[in-house]
N, C-alpha and C positions, 0 to 999 in steps of 0.2 A: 840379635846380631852380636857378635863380639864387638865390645866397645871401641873405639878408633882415637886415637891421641891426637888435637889441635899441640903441634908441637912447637908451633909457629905462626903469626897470622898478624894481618896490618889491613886498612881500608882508607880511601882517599876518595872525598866526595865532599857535597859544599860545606858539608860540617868542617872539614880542614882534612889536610893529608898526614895520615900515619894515627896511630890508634892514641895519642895523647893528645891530639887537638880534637879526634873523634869523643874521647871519653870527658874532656873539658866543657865541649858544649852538649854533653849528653846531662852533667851535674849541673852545668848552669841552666839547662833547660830552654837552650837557647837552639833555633834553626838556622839554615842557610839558604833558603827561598827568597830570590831577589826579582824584579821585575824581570820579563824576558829580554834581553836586548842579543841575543844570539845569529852572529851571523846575517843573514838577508835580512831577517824577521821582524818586522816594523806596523806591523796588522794582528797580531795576536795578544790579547790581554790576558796574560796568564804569568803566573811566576815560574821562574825554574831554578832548579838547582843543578847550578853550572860549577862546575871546578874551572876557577879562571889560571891555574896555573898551568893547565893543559895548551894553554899557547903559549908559552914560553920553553915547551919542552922541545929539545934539538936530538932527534935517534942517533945513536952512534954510527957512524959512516959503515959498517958491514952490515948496519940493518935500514939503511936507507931504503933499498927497495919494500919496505914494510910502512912506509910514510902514508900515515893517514890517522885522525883525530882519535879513533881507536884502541890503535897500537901505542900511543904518544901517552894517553890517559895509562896502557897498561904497565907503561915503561915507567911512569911518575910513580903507581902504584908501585910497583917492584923495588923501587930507590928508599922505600919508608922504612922504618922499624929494624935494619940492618936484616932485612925480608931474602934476598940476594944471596949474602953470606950463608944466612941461616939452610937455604936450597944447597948452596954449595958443600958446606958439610956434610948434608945427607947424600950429595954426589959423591962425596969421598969417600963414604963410609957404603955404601951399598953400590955404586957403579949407574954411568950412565944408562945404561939399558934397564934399570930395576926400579928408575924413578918417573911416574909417570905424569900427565899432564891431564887434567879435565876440568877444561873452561866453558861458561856460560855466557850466551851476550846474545841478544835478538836480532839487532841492524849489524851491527859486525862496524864494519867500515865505508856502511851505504854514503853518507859525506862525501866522500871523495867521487865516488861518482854522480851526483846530484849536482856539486861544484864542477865535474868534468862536461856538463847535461851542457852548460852556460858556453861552453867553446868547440861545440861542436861543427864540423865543417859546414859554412852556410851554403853551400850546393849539393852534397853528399847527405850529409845530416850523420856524416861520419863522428865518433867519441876519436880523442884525439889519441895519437900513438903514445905519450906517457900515464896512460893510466892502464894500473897493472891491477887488476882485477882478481887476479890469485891469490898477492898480497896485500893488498887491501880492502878490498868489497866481499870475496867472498867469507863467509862464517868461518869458516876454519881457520882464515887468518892468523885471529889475536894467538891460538895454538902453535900455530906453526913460525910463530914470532917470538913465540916464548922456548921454544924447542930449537930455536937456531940459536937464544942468547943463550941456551946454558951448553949449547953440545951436548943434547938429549936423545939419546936411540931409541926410549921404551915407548910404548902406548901415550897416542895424545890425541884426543880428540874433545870437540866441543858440543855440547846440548844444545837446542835453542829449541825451545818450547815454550816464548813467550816469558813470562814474567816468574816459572816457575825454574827455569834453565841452568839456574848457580845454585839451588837449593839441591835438585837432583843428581849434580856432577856428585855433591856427598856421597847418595845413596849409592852411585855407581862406582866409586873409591871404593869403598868401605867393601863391596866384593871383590874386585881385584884384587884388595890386599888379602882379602879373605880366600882367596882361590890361589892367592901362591902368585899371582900372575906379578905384583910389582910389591916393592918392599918400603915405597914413601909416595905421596903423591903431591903434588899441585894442585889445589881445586880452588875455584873460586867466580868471581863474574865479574867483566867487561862488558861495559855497556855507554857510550858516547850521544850527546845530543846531536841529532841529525833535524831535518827537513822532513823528514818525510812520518816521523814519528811523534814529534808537534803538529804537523798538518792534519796528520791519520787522526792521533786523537780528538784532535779540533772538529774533523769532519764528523766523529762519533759523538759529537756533542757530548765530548766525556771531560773537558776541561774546565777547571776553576778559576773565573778573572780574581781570586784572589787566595793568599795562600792556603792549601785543603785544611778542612778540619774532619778527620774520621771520625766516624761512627757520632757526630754532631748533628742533632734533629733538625739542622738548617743546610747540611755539607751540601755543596753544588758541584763536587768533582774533582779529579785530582789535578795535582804537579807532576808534570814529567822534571826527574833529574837525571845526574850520568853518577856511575862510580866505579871505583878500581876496586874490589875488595877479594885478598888472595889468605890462602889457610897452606901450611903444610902439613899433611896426616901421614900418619907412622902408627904401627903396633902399640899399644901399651907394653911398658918397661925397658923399651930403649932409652928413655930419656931418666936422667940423673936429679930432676926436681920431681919429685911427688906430687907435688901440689897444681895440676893442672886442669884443664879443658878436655871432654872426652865427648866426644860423637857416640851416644848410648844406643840410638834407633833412627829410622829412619823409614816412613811410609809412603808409599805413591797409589794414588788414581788417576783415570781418565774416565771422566761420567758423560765428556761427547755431550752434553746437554744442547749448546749455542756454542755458535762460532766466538759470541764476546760476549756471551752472560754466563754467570753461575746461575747452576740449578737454584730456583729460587727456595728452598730449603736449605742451601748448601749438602745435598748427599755426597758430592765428589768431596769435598772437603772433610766432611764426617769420614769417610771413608780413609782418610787418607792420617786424620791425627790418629783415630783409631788403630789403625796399623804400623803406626809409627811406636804406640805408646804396648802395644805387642813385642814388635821389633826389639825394645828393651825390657820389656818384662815388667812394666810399670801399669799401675793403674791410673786412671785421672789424677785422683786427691794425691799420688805422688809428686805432681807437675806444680811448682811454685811459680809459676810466673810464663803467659802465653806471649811471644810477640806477634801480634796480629797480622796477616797480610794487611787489612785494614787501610784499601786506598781512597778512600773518602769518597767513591762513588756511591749512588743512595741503594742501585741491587748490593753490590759488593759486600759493605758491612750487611746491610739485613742478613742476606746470605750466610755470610761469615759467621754472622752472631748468632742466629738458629743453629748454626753445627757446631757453636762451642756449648752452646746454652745446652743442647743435649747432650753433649761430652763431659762436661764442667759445673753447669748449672751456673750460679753468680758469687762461687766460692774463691776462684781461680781470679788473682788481679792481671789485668791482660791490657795491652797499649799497640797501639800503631804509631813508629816512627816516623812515619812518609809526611806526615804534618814539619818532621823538621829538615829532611831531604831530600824530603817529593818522590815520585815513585823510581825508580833505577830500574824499571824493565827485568834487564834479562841480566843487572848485577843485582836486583834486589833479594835474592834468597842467600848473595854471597856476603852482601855490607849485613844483613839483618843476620846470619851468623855471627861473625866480627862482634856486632854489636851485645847479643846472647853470651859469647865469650867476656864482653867486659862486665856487664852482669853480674855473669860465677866470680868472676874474679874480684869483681870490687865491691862485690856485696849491697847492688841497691838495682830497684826494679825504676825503668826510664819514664815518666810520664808521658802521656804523649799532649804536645803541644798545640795550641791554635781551635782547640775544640772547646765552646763556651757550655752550649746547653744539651748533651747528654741525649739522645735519643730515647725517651721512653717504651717504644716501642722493641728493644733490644736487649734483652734481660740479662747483660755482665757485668762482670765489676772491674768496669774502664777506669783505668787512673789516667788522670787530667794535673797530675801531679809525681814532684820522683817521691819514690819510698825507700826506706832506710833496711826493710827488710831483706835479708842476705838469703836469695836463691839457692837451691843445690840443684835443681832439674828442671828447664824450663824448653820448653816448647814454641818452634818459629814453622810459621806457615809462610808458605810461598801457592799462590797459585796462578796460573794463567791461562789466557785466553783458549777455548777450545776442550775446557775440563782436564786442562793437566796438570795435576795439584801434588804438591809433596810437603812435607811436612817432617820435622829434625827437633827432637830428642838431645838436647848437651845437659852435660851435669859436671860438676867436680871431680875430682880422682882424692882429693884429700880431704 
Protein backbone atom coordinates (compact mmCIF):
# COMPACT_ATOMS: atom_id res chain seq x y z
CA UNK A 1 0.00 0.00 0.00
CA UNK A 2 1.24 3.55 -0.33
CA UNK A 3 2.41 4.66 3.09
CA UNK A 4 -0.26 7.12 4.85
CA UNK A 5 1.04 10.13 7.23
CA UNK A 6 -0.25 10.00 11.24
CA UNK A 7 -0.12 13.85 10.84
CA UNK A 8 -1.79 14.23 13.93
CA UNK A 9 -2.98 11.93 16.90
CA UNK A 10 -3.90 12.10 20.89
CA UNK A 11 -5.46 9.23 23.06
CA UNK A 12 -7.25 9.55 26.53
CA UNK A 13 -7.82 6.54 28.76
CA UNK A 14 -6.96 5.60 32.32
CA UNK A 15 -3.29 6.18 31.65
CA UNK A 16 -4.33 10.03 31.52
CA UNK A 17 -5.79 12.27 28.71
CA UNK A 18 -3.67 13.41 25.75
CA UNK A 19 -0.51 11.77 24.47
CA UNK A 20 2.00 13.22 27.45
CA UNK A 21 0.24 11.76 30.33
CA UNK A 22 -0.12 8.59 27.91
CA UNK A 23 3.62 8.53 27.21
CA UNK A 24 4.49 9.53 31.05
CA UNK A 25 3.12 6.51 32.32
CA UNK A 26 4.07 4.52 29.43
CA UNK A 27 8.12 5.37 30.66
CA UNK A 28 7.24 5.07 34.24
CA UNK A 29 5.76 1.81 33.50
CA UNK A 30 3.10 2.58 35.42
CA UNK A 31 -1.05 1.38 34.65
CA UNK A 32 -4.38 2.78 35.30
CA UNK A 33 -6.41 -0.27 36.44
CA UNK A 34 -8.44 0.53 39.70
CA UNK A 35 -11.01 -1.53 41.47
CA UNK A 36 -14.30 -1.37 39.66
CA UNK A 37 -16.62 0.98 41.35
CA UNK A 38 -18.50 2.05 37.91
CA UNK A 39 -21.87 2.97 37.97
CA UNK A 40 -24.67 0.38 39.60
CA UNK A 41 -21.72 -2.19 39.84
CA UNK A 42 -21.12 -3.35 43.30
CA UNK A 43 -21.05 -7.53 42.54
CA UNK A 44 -18.07 -7.60 40.18
CA UNK A 45 -14.43 -8.17 41.41
CA UNK A 46 -12.62 -7.07 38.63
CA UNK A 47 -10.43 -3.82 37.82
CA UNK A 48 -11.17 -1.50 35.10
CA UNK A 49 -9.81 1.16 33.41
CA UNK A 50 -12.06 4.08 33.73
CA UNK A 51 -11.42 7.62 32.63
CA UNK A 52 -12.82 9.33 35.53
CA UNK A 53 -12.85 12.56 33.81
CA UNK A 54 -15.57 11.49 31.56
CA UNK A 55 -18.13 12.67 34.20
CA UNK A 56 -17.27 15.93 34.34
CA UNK A 57 -17.44 16.39 30.76
CA UNK A 58 -20.64 18.98 29.71
CA UNK A 59 -21.31 18.73 25.30
CA UNK A 60 -21.70 21.87 24.01
CA UNK A 61 -25.46 22.89 23.76
CA UNK A 62 -25.72 22.21 19.78
CA UNK A 63 -24.69 18.71 20.53
CA UNK A 64 -26.72 18.10 23.38
CA UNK A 65 -29.01 15.89 21.59
CA UNK A 66 -25.73 13.49 21.33
CA UNK A 67 -25.56 13.18 25.27
CA UNK A 68 -24.43 9.86 26.28
CA UNK A 69 -21.13 8.50 28.05
CA UNK A 70 -19.91 7.70 24.57
CA UNK A 71 -19.91 10.90 22.84
CA UNK A 72 -18.75 12.66 26.19
CA UNK A 73 -15.50 10.22 26.28
CA UNK A 74 -15.22 11.23 22.35
CA UNK A 75 -15.66 14.85 22.94
CA UNK A 76 -12.71 14.85 26.15
CA UNK A 77 -10.76 12.88 23.58
CA UNK A 78 -10.98 15.59 20.82
CA UNK A 79 -10.10 18.68 23.39
CA UNK A 80 -6.32 16.86 23.90
CA UNK A 81 -3.12 17.62 22.08
CA UNK A 82 -4.66 20.82 20.13
CA UNK A 83 -6.43 17.40 18.14
CA UNK A 84 -9.50 19.90 17.05
CA UNK A 85 -7.39 22.66 15.50
CA UNK A 86 -5.15 20.23 14.07
CA UNK A 87 -8.76 18.74 11.92
CA UNK A 88 -9.49 22.24 11.47
CA UNK A 89 -6.54 23.02 9.24
CA UNK A 90 -6.98 20.12 7.29
CA UNK A 91 -10.69 21.47 6.80
CA UNK A 92 -9.23 24.52 5.52
CA UNK A 93 -6.84 23.39 3.40
CA UNK A 94 -8.87 20.45 1.43
CA UNK A 95 -12.75 21.46 2.14
CA UNK A 96 -15.30 19.92 4.16
CA UNK A 97 -16.49 17.36 1.74
CA UNK A 98 -12.66 15.80 1.24
CA UNK A 99 -12.18 15.09 4.90
CA UNK A 100 -13.51 12.01 6.14
CA UNK A 101 -14.52 10.19 9.20
CA UNK A 102 -13.98 6.39 10.22
CA UNK A 103 -14.60 5.53 13.76
CA UNK A 104 -14.41 2.24 15.75
CA UNK A 105 -16.31 1.43 19.15
CA UNK A 106 -18.37 -1.82 19.84
CA UNK A 107 -21.35 -0.78 22.56
CA UNK A 108 -21.46 2.81 20.99
CA UNK A 109 -23.77 4.38 23.47
CA UNK A 110 -25.65 1.26 24.95
CA UNK A 111 -25.40 3.17 28.70
CA UNK A 112 -27.86 5.25 27.96
CA UNK A 113 -30.22 2.91 27.21
CA UNK A 114 -29.57 0.38 29.95
CA UNK A 115 -29.92 3.67 32.39
CA UNK A 116 -33.21 4.43 30.26
CA UNK A 117 -34.10 0.23 31.00
CA UNK A 118 -34.34 1.59 35.10
CA UNK A 119 -37.42 4.12 34.12
CA UNK A 120 -39.33 2.51 32.06
CA UNK A 121 -43.31 2.90 32.16
CA UNK A 122 -44.45 0.53 35.17
CA UNK A 123 -47.73 -0.45 33.17
CA UNK A 124 -46.44 -0.05 29.56
CA UNK A 125 -43.06 -1.31 30.11
CA UNK A 126 -42.66 1.74 27.65
CA UNK A 127 -38.49 3.26 27.47
CA UNK A 128 -39.24 6.82 28.19
CA UNK A 129 -39.78 9.55 25.42
CA UNK A 130 -36.12 11.38 26.15
CA UNK A 131 -34.05 8.68 24.94
CA UNK A 132 -32.80 9.29 21.62
CA UNK A 133 -31.63 6.16 20.23
CA UNK A 134 -30.14 7.65 16.97
CA UNK A 135 -27.91 9.84 18.94
CA UNK A 136 -26.94 7.83 21.36
CA UNK A 137 -27.35 4.10 21.41
CA UNK A 138 -27.02 3.41 17.97
CA UNK A 139 -23.21 2.68 16.54
CA UNK A 140 -23.09 5.22 14.19
CA UNK A 141 -23.49 7.73 16.64
CA UNK A 142 -20.06 8.72 18.02
CA UNK A 143 -19.60 9.38 13.80
CA UNK A 144 -22.28 11.39 13.29
CA UNK A 145 -21.20 13.44 16.53
CA UNK A 146 -18.07 14.05 15.34
CA UNK A 147 -19.55 15.15 11.75
CA UNK A 148 -21.85 17.67 13.30
CA UNK A 149 -18.87 19.25 15.40
CA UNK A 150 -16.79 19.85 12.62
CA UNK A 151 -19.50 20.62 9.66
CA UNK A 152 -18.25 17.69 7.81
CA UNK A 153 -20.05 16.53 4.37
CA UNK A 154 -17.61 13.79 3.26
CA UNK A 155 -17.76 9.99 4.11
CA UNK A 156 -18.28 8.90 7.74
CA UNK A 157 -18.86 5.85 8.86
CA UNK A 158 -18.12 3.55 11.72
CA UNK A 159 -16.69 -0.30 12.16
CA UNK A 160 -17.69 -2.36 14.84
CA UNK A 161 -16.21 -5.73 14.78
CA UNK A 162 -15.62 -6.21 18.21
CA UNK A 163 -12.18 -5.55 19.48
CA UNK A 164 -10.55 -5.41 16.07
CA UNK A 165 -12.92 -2.15 15.01
CA UNK A 166 -10.41 1.03 15.48
CA UNK A 167 -7.54 -1.02 14.01
CA UNK A 168 -9.49 -1.66 10.75
CA UNK A 169 -10.97 1.95 10.28
CA UNK A 170 -6.78 2.34 9.18
CA UNK A 171 -7.00 -0.12 6.68
CA UNK A 172 -10.10 1.35 5.36
CA UNK A 173 -8.53 5.22 5.30
CA UNK A 174 -5.69 4.35 3.70
CA UNK A 175 -8.00 3.28 0.54
CA UNK A 176 -10.16 6.14 0.29
CA UNK A 177 -7.39 8.14 0.34
CA UNK A 178 -5.82 5.87 -2.09
CA UNK A 179 -8.99 5.91 -4.39
CA UNK A 180 -9.05 9.66 -4.62
CA UNK A 181 -12.20 9.42 -2.60
CA UNK A 182 -11.03 11.81 0.49
CA UNK A 183 -7.91 13.84 0.78
CA UNK A 184 -7.54 13.57 5.05
CA UNK A 185 -9.29 11.36 7.41
CA UNK A 186 -10.40 10.97 11.09
CA UNK A 187 -9.86 7.52 12.22
CA UNK A 188 -9.62 6.29 15.44
CA UNK A 189 -11.80 4.25 18.34
CA UNK A 190 -14.45 5.07 20.98
CA UNK A 191 -15.23 2.91 23.13
CA UNK A 192 -17.10 3.62 26.83
CA UNK A 193 -17.71 1.37 29.99
CA UNK A 194 -21.26 0.24 29.93
CA UNK A 195 -23.34 -2.67 31.88
CA UNK A 196 -23.70 -4.69 29.68
CA UNK A 197 -19.96 -5.30 28.59
CA UNK A 198 -18.74 -5.98 32.28
CA UNK A 199 -21.75 -8.30 32.74
CA UNK A 200 -21.10 -10.02 29.12
CA UNK A 201 -17.59 -10.64 29.85
CA UNK A 202 -18.42 -11.74 33.46
CA UNK A 203 -20.95 -14.21 32.05
CA UNK A 204 -18.04 -15.43 29.69
CA UNK A 205 -16.11 -16.26 32.55
CA UNK A 206 -13.41 -14.00 30.81
CA UNK A 207 -12.78 -11.71 33.76
CA UNK A 208 -9.82 -11.12 36.00
CA UNK A 209 -10.58 -10.33 39.93
CA UNK A 210 -7.34 -8.77 39.70
CA UNK A 211 -5.39 -6.61 37.39
CA UNK A 212 -4.62 -8.86 33.91
CA UNK A 213 -1.25 -10.14 33.40
CA UNK A 214 -0.69 -11.22 29.60
CA UNK A 215 0.81 -13.88 28.19
CA UNK A 216 1.76 -14.78 32.38
CA UNK A 217 1.63 -18.78 33.02
CA UNK A 218 -0.74 -17.78 35.97
CA UNK A 219 -3.03 -14.89 33.68
CA UNK A 220 -6.87 -15.62 34.75
CA UNK A 221 -8.42 -12.99 32.32
CA UNK A 222 -8.69 -9.61 31.24
CA UNK A 223 -9.72 -5.82 32.30
CA UNK A 224 -12.22 -4.32 30.54
CA UNK A 225 -11.35 -0.35 29.99
CA UNK A 226 -12.94 2.67 27.86
CA UNK A 227 -10.77 5.00 25.67
CA UNK A 228 -10.85 7.91 23.20
CA UNK A 229 -8.05 7.48 21.00
CA UNK A 230 -8.21 9.69 17.46
CA UNK A 231 -5.28 9.83 14.45
CA UNK A 232 -5.42 12.29 11.46
CA UNK A 233 -4.18 10.54 8.14
CA UNK A 234 -3.03 12.54 5.15
CA UNK A 235 -0.94 11.74 2.01
CA UNK A 236 2.74 11.76 2.65
CA UNK A 237 4.35 15.29 1.79
CA UNK A 238 1.69 17.54 2.78
CA UNK A 239 3.23 17.94 5.91
CA UNK A 240 6.21 20.37 6.43
CA UNK A 241 8.13 18.16 9.36
CA UNK A 242 9.83 15.14 7.90
CA UNK A 243 10.35 13.49 10.61
CA UNK A 244 7.05 11.61 11.21
CA UNK A 245 4.65 8.65 11.88
CA UNK A 246 3.59 6.64 8.57
CA UNK A 247 0.89 3.86 8.21
CA UNK A 248 3.21 1.41 5.90
CA UNK A 249 0.69 -1.65 5.78
CA UNK A 250 -2.08 -2.88 6.87
CA UNK A 251 -3.70 -6.77 6.86
CA UNK A 252 -7.11 -8.22 7.56
CA UNK A 253 -8.85 -11.81 8.19
CA UNK A 254 -11.77 -13.31 9.23
CA UNK A 255 -10.94 -17.16 10.05
CA UNK A 256 -14.90 -17.54 11.46
CA UNK A 257 -13.39 -20.13 13.80
CA UNK A 258 -15.73 -19.36 17.30
CA UNK A 259 -18.00 -16.85 17.95
CA UNK A 260 -15.26 -15.72 20.99
CA UNK A 261 -12.32 -17.92 20.63
CA UNK A 262 -9.29 -17.81 18.24
CA UNK A 263 -8.52 -20.50 16.29
CA UNK A 264 -6.40 -22.26 18.64
CA UNK A 265 -3.18 -21.96 16.49
CA UNK A 266 -4.08 -18.54 15.88
CA UNK A 267 -4.32 -18.93 11.65
CA UNK A 268 -6.65 -15.87 11.40
CA UNK A 269 -4.10 -13.99 13.02
CA UNK A 270 -1.08 -15.42 11.10
CA UNK A 271 -3.01 -14.58 8.29
CA UNK A 272 -3.57 -11.20 9.00
CA UNK A 273 0.24 -9.94 10.18
CA UNK A 274 1.29 -11.70 7.22
CA UNK A 275 -0.63 -9.66 4.93
CA UNK A 276 0.00 -6.79 6.77
CA UNK A 277 3.73 -7.22 6.48
CA UNK A 278 2.95 -7.63 2.33
CA UNK A 279 0.83 -4.71 2.37
CA UNK A 280 4.29 -2.91 2.98
CA UNK A 281 6.80 -4.66 1.45
CA UNK A 282 8.56 -5.85 4.56
CA UNK A 283 9.61 -9.10 5.90
CA UNK A 284 9.35 -10.31 9.50
CA UNK A 285 13.06 -9.40 10.80
CA UNK A 286 12.05 -5.85 9.37
CA UNK A 287 9.37 -5.40 12.29
CA UNK A 288 11.38 -4.12 15.49
CA UNK A 289 8.91 -4.24 17.95
CA UNK A 290 5.12 -6.26 17.86
CA UNK A 291 2.43 -4.74 20.23
CA UNK A 292 0.48 -7.60 21.17
CA UNK A 293 -3.31 -7.83 21.01
CA UNK A 294 -2.31 -9.83 24.22
CA UNK A 295 -5.49 -9.63 26.59
CA UNK A 296 -4.42 -11.92 29.09
CA UNK A 297 -6.92 -14.55 28.35
CA UNK A 298 -5.28 -18.13 28.68
CA UNK A 299 -6.72 -19.21 24.56
CA UNK A 300 -5.88 -15.58 23.52
CA UNK A 301 -2.15 -15.24 24.12
CA UNK A 302 -1.46 -19.17 23.39
CA UNK A 303 -3.22 -18.33 20.17
CA UNK A 304 -1.53 -15.03 19.70
CA UNK A 305 1.90 -16.49 20.53
CA UNK A 306 1.76 -19.63 18.09
CA UNK A 307 1.02 -16.95 15.11
CA UNK A 308 3.78 -14.84 16.16
CA UNK A 309 6.22 -17.69 17.03
CA UNK A 310 5.73 -18.61 13.26
CA UNK A 311 5.97 -15.19 11.89
CA UNK A 312 8.68 -14.01 14.25
CA UNK A 313 10.14 -16.87 15.99
CA UNK A 314 11.62 -15.40 19.65
CA UNK A 315 13.63 -12.74 17.64
CA UNK A 316 10.95 -9.92 17.63
CA UNK A 317 10.52 -8.25 21.41
CA UNK A 318 6.67 -7.99 21.58
CA UNK A 319 4.51 -6.55 24.73
CA UNK A 320 0.85 -6.34 25.50
CA UNK A 321 -0.29 -2.96 26.95
CA UNK A 322 -3.80 -3.97 28.34
CA UNK A 323 -1.92 -5.01 31.60
CA UNK A 324 -1.79 -1.09 32.03
CA UNK A 325 -5.26 -0.19 30.36
CA UNK A 326 -7.29 -3.08 30.45
CA UNK A 327 -8.64 -4.10 27.26
CA UNK A 328 -10.76 -0.77 25.29
CA UNK A 329 -12.75 -3.22 23.17
CA UNK A 330 -13.56 -1.50 20.08
CA UNK A 331 -10.96 1.59 20.95
CA UNK A 332 -8.28 -0.80 21.51
CA UNK A 333 -6.74 -1.12 17.92
CA UNK A 334 -7.11 3.02 17.98
CA UNK A 335 -5.22 3.82 21.68
CA UNK A 336 -2.58 0.70 20.68
CA UNK A 337 -1.86 2.77 17.54
CA UNK A 338 -1.44 6.11 19.49
CA UNK A 339 0.63 4.20 21.52
CA UNK A 340 3.09 2.36 18.44
CA UNK A 341 3.21 6.15 17.34
CA UNK A 342 5.00 7.21 20.54
CA UNK A 343 7.33 4.36 20.19
CA UNK A 344 8.71 5.65 16.70
CA UNK A 345 8.90 8.71 18.09
CA UNK A 346 10.51 8.47 21.33
CA UNK A 347 12.54 5.74 20.70
CA UNK A 348 11.82 2.92 23.43
CA UNK A 349 9.83 -0.30 23.18
CA UNK A 350 6.83 -0.38 26.39
CA UNK A 351 7.03 -3.31 28.62
CA UNK A 352 4.24 -4.74 29.45
CA UNK A 353 3.25 -4.48 33.11
CA UNK A 354 1.71 -6.89 35.98
CA UNK A 355 3.11 -10.20 34.25
CA UNK A 356 5.41 -12.08 36.86
CA UNK A 357 6.26 -15.51 35.43
CA UNK A 358 6.39 -15.64 31.74
CA UNK A 359 4.47 -18.44 30.11
CA UNK A 360 6.79 -21.23 29.18
CA UNK A 361 4.74 -22.66 27.05
CA UNK A 362 4.79 -19.64 24.51
CA UNK A 363 8.01 -19.10 22.73
CA UNK A 364 8.44 -15.04 22.38
CA UNK A 365 10.56 -12.51 23.59
CA UNK A 366 7.94 -10.78 25.83
CA UNK A 367 9.33 -7.82 27.58
CA UNK A 368 8.14 -7.42 31.26
CA UNK A 369 10.21 -4.46 30.97
CA UNK A 370 10.73 -0.78 28.91
CA UNK A 371 13.70 -1.04 26.46
CA UNK A 372 15.82 1.78 25.41
CA UNK A 373 15.84 0.37 21.88
CA UNK A 374 14.62 2.91 19.10
CA UNK A 375 12.04 1.11 16.70
CA UNK A 376 11.76 2.14 12.92
CA UNK A 377 8.65 -0.51 12.17
CA UNK A 378 6.62 -2.00 14.47
CA UNK A 379 3.65 -4.09 14.28
CA UNK A 380 0.14 -3.74 16.43
CA UNK A 381 -2.55 -6.50 16.29
CA UNK A 382 -5.95 -6.03 17.04
CA UNK A 383 -8.21 -8.81 16.89
CA UNK A 384 -11.70 -9.72 17.88
CA UNK A 385 -14.38 -11.78 18.56
CA UNK A 386 -15.84 -13.91 15.54
CA UNK A 387 -12.08 -14.17 13.71
CA UNK A 388 -11.90 -10.51 12.60
CA UNK A 389 -8.31 -9.63 12.94
CA UNK A 390 -6.18 -6.88 11.48
CA UNK A 391 -3.08 -5.98 11.95
CA UNK A 392 -1.02 -2.26 11.15
CA UNK A 393 2.44 -1.88 10.02
CA UNK A 394 3.82 2.05 11.45
CA UNK A 395 7.44 3.01 10.97
CA UNK A 396 9.23 6.48 10.67
CA UNK A 397 9.31 8.68 7.69
CA UNK A 398 12.80 10.11 8.89
Amino acid sequence: MTPVRLSHFTASSCLGCGRAATLTALLQHRGGLAPCRFETIDDLETPVGEVPQVDDVALPAPLAEYECRNNRLAWLGLQQDDFSAAVEDAIARYGPRRVGILIGTSTAGILQTEQAYRRRDPNTGALPEDLLYRTTHNTYSVAAFIRRYFRLAGPALVVSTACSSSAKVFASAARMLAAGVIDAAIVGGVDSLCLTTLYGFNSLELLSAEPCRPFDVDRKGLCIGEAAAFVLLERPGSNRDADTVLLLGAGESSDAYHMSAPHPDGLGAQIAMAAALRSAGLQASDIDYINLHGTATPSNDAAEGKAVAALFGDRTPCSSIKGATGHTLGAAGGLEAVISALALQHAFLPGGINTRHLDPAIPIQYLTANSTLAPSRVLSNSFGFGGTNCSLVFGRSG
